[in-house]
C-alpha positions as CSV (number, residue, x, y, z in Angstrom):
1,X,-77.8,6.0,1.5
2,X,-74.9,8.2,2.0
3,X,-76.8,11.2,2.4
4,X,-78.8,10.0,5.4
5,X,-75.6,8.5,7.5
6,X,-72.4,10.9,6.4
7,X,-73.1,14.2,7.9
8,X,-71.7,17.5,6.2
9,X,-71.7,18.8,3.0
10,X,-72.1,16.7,0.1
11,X,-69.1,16.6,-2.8
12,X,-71.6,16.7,-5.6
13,X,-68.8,18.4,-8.4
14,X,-66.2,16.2,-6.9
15,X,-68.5,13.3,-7.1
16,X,-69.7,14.0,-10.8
17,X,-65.9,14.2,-11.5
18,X,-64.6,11.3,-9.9
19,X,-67.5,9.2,-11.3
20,X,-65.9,10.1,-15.1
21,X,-63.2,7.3,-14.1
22,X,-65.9,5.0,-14.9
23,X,-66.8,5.4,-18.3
24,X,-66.3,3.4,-21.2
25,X,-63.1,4.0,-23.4
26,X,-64.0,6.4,-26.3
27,X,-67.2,7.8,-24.9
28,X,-67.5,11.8,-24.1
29,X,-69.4,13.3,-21.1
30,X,-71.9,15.4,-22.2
31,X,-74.0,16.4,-18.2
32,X,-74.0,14.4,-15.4
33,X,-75.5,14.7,-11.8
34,X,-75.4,12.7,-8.8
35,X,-79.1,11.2,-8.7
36,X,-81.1,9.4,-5.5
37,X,-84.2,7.7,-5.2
38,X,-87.2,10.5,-5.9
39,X,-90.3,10.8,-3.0
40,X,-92.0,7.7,-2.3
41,X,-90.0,5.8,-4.8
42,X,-90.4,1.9,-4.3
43,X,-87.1,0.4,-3.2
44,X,-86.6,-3.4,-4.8
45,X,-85.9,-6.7,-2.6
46,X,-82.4,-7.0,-1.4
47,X,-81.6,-9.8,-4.1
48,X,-82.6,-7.6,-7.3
49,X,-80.7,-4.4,-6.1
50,X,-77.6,-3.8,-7.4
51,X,-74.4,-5.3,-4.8
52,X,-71.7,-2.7,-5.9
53,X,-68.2,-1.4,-4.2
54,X,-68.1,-4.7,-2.8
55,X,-64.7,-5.5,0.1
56,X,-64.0,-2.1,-0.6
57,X,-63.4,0.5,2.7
58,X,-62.3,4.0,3.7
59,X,-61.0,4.9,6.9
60,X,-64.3,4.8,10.1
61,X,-66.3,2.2,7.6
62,X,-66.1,-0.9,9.8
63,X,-66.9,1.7,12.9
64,X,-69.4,3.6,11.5
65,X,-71.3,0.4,10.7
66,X,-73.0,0.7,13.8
67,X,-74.3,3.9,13.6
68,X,-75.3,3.2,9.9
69,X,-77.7,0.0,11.2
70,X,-79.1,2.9,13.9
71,X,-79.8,5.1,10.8
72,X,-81.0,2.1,8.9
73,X,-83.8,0.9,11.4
74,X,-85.0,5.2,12.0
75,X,-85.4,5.2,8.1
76,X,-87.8,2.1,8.2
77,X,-89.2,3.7,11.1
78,X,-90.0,7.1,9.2
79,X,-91.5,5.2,6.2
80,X,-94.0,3.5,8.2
81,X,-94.5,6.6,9.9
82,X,-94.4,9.3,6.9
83,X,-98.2,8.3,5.7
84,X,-99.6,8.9,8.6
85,X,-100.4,13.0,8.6
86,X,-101.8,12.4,5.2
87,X,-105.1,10.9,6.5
88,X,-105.2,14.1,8.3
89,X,-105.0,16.5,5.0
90,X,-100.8,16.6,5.4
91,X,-99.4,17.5,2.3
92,X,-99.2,14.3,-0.3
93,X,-97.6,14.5,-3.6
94,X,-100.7,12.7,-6.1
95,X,-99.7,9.5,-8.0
96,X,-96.8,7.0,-7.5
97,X,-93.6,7.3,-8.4
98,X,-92.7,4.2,-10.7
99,X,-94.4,2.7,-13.2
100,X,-93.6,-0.3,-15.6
101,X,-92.4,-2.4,-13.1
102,X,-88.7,-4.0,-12.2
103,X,-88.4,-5.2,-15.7
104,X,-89.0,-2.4,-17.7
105,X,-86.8,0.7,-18.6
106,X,-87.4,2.9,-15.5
107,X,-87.5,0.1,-13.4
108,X,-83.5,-0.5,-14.1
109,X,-83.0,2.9,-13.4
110,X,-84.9,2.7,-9.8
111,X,-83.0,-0.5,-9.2
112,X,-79.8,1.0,-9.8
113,X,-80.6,4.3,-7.4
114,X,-81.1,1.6,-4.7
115,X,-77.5,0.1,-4.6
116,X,-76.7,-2.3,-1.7
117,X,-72.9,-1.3,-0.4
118,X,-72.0,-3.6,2.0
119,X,-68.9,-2.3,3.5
120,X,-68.8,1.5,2.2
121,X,-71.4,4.2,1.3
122,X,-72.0,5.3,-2.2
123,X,-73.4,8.2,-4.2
124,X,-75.0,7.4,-7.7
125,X,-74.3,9.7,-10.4
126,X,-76.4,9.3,-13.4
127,X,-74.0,10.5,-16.8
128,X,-74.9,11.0,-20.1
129,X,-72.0,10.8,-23.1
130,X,-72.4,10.7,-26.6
131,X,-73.6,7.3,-26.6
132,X,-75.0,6.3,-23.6
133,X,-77.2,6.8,-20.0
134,X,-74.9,5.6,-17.5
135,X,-75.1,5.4,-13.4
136,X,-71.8,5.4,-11.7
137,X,-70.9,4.8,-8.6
138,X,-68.5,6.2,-6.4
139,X,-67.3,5.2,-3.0
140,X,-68.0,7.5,-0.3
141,X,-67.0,7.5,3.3
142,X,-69.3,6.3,6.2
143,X,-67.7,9.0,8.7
144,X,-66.2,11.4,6.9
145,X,-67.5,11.3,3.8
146,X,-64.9,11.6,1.6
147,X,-64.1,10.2,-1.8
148,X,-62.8,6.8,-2.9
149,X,-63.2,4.0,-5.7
150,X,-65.6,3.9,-8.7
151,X,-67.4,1.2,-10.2
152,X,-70.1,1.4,-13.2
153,X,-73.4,0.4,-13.3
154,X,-76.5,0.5,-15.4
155,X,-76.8,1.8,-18.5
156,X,-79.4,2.5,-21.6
157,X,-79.1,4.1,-24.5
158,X,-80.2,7.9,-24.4
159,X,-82.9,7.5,-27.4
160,X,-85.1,5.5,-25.0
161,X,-85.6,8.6,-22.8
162,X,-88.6,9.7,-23.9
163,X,-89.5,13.0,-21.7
164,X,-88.1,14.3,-18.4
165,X,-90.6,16.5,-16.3
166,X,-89.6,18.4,-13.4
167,X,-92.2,17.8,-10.6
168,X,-91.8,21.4,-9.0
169,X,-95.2,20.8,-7.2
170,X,-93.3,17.8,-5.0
171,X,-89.6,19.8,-4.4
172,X,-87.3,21.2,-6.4
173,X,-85.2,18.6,-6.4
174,X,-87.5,15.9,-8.2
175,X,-87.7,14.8,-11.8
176,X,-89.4,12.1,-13.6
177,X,-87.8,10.3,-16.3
178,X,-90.4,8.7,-18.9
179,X,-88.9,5.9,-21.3
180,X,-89.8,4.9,-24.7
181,X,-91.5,1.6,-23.6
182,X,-94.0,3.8,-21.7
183,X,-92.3,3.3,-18.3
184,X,-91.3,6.2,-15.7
185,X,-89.5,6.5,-12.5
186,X,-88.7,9.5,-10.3
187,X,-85.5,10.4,-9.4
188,X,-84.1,13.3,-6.8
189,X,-81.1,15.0,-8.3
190,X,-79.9,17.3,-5.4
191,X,-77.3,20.2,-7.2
192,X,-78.9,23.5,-8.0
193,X,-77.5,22.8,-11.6
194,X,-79.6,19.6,-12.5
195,X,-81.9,21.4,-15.0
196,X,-78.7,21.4,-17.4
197,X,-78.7,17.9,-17.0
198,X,-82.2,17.3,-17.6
199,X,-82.6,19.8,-20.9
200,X,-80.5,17.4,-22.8
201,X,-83.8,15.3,-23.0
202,X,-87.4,15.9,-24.7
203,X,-89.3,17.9,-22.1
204,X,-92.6,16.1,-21.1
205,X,-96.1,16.7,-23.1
206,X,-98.8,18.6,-21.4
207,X,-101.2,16.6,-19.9
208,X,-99.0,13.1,-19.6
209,X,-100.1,11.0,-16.7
């Protein structure tokens, strides 16, 4: 993902703006934040992630390829690893991170946080207008990390969120989205003003699983 191979501070307002470019004709932005895959969140095989931004480059791309296949193999590296001080009481956030599966609700929106960019980077914004629950994409920059093209992606309609909660005890960047058809993923939305986002939907119920 971008934010693991362009180094530097992350556009997150110029991102959110840029990703408005992408909506629909006629539809209003209500909130929207850029959103990554949450903790421990599964990531999908190759051929059911979402190929997006394709042929499209900004300047270092093609040369910062390399360094993006280093980061790429240290990332698998640090997943196989990252279990490991749990067996020896390291801190472990309890339960998974996805359930429903591929094919339900939540599993389109944790397909659509694992994009495959072959030539560029991207950051996935997740936008909510008046009629729908969008994920946008917008090109970023393997070496520089600045701001190019946008493309849209998934979308659902905003009456099939069910309940957000905000999993404080994992980081304060995490949030679980809970969908109508009983599904839930977690998702990380970075900026210090994602609560905004998330209050636009039901909060979740004491007690849910």
């Amino acid at each position: 993902m971008s934010l693991r191979v362009a180094w530097g501070r992350v556009p997150y307002k110029e991102a959110r703006e840029r990703a408005a470019q992408a909506l629909p004709a006629g539809e209003r932005l209500v909130q929207s934040e850029v959103a990554l895959p949450g903790r421990k969140l599964p990531k999908p095989w190759r051929w059911n992630r979402p190929r997006v931004l394709a042929g499209r480059r900004l300047p270092g791309d093609r040369w910062e390829g390399t360094k993006r296949a280093f980061w790429s193999v240290y990332w698998r590296i640090d997943a196989i690893l990252e279990p490991i001080p749990d067996f020896f009481g390291g801190r472990r956030p309890k339960g998974k991170a996805l359930k429903g599966g591929w094919g339900s609700l939540a599993g389109g929106l944790a397909t659509a946080l694992w994009p495959r960019v072959p030539t560029t980077d991207a950051l996935p914004v997740l936008q909510l207008t008046d009629r729908r629950l969008h994920v946008s994409y917008v090109q970023r920059g393997r070496r520089r990390g600045e701001l190019g093209a946008v493309e849209p992606g998934w979308s659902a309609a905003p009456e099939q969120v069910a309940w957000v909660r905000h999993r404080t005890d994992i980081d304060a960047d995490s949030f679980e989205f809970g969908f109508t058809d009983g599904s839930w993923a977690r998702v990380n939305l970075p900026s210090q003003h994602a609560v905004y986002f998330t209050e636009c939907f039901p909060r979740a119920e004491a007690g849910r699983p």
